[in-house]
N, C-alpha and C positions, 0 to 999 in steps of 0.2 A: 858807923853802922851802914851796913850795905843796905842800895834803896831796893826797896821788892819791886819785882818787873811780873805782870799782868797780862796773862792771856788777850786777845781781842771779846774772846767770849767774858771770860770774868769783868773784865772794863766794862763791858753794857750792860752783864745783870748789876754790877755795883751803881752802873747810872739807873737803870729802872729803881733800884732799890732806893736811891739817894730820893729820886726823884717823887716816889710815895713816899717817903717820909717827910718832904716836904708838904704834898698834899694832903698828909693826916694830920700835922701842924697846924698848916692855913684851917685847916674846917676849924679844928677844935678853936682856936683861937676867931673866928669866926661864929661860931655854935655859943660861943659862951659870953660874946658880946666882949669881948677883952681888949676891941679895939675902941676908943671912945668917939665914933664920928655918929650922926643923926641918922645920915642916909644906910649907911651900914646895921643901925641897929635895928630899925625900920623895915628889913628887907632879910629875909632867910635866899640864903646865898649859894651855891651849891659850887666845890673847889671841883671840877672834872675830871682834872687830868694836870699831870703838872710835865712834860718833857726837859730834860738838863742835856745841856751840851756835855759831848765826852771829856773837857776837865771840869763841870762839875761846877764853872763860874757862873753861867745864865741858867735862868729858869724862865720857860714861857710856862705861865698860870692859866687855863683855861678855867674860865668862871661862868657858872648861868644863875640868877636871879629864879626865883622860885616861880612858874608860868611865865616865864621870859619878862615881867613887868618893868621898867624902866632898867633896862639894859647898859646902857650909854649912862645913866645917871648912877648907878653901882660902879662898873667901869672906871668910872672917872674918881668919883671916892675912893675906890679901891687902891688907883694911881696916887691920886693925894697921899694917902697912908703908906705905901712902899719901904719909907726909913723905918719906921714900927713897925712891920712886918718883917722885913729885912733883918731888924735888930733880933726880933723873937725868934726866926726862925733859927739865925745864927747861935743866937745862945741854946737854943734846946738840941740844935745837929750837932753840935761838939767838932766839926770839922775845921782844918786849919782855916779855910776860907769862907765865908758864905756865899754861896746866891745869889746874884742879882738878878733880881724879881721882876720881871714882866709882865702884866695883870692884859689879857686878852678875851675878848666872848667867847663863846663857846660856838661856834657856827655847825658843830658836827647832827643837831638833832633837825634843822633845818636841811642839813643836805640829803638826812635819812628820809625826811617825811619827802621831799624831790623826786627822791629815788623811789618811795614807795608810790605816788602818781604815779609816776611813767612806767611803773611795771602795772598797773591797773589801767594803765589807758585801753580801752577796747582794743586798737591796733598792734598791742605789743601782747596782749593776751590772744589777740588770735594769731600771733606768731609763734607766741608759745605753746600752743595749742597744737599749732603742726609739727611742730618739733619733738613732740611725747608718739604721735599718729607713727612715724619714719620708725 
């Protein structure tokens, strides 16, 4: 059997796809407590975002803890559990390979709230301000 050969454009939405599918995995098996650790069950957990490389072997997991609370202590349980996650997600994606699962913070809500200071800073507002005047 002839192997199918893939657009550039179909390879990235099948990566985007793969790669929410992993992300609705993680939650629910996270949502329903299905992995048995303390720290985890302790903690409402929130899956972000999940990026895969285009074949589809790494996955970076972006995670936030519910109010950012013990971040680094989620994180790290998270890490711990990786073979049980790995294993679940493998079996429910039906793909030849699974995943390897990278469990990282979430840093993107921190760099928005940055971004929204410095556009509220007096000085960038009265720049912006001249820039509507022109």
């Amino acid at each position: 059997m002839a192997r199918q050969q893939f657009s550039a454009e179909q390879q990235s939405v099948r990566v985007l796809k793969v790669g929410e599918r992993v992300r609705h995995i993680l939650s629910e098996l996270l949502t329903r407590g299905e992995v048995h650790d303390e720290t985890l069950s302790a903690h409402s957990v929130s899956v972000t975002e999940v990026k895969m490389t285009p074949d589809l072997k790494q996955a970076s997991v972006y995670v936030k803890p519910l109010l950012g609370e013990d971040e680094d202590v989620v994180v790290k349980a998270l890490r711990t559990n990786t073979a049980f996650f790995q294993r679940e997600v493998a079996k429910r994606l039906g793909l030849k390979f699974a995943p390897k699962l990278q469990f990282r913070p979430d840093e993107s809500f921190e760099e928005a709230e940055r971004i929204e200071k410095l556009l509220n800073d007096p000085k960038v507002a009265r720049d912006l301000d001249g820039d509507e005047e022109e």
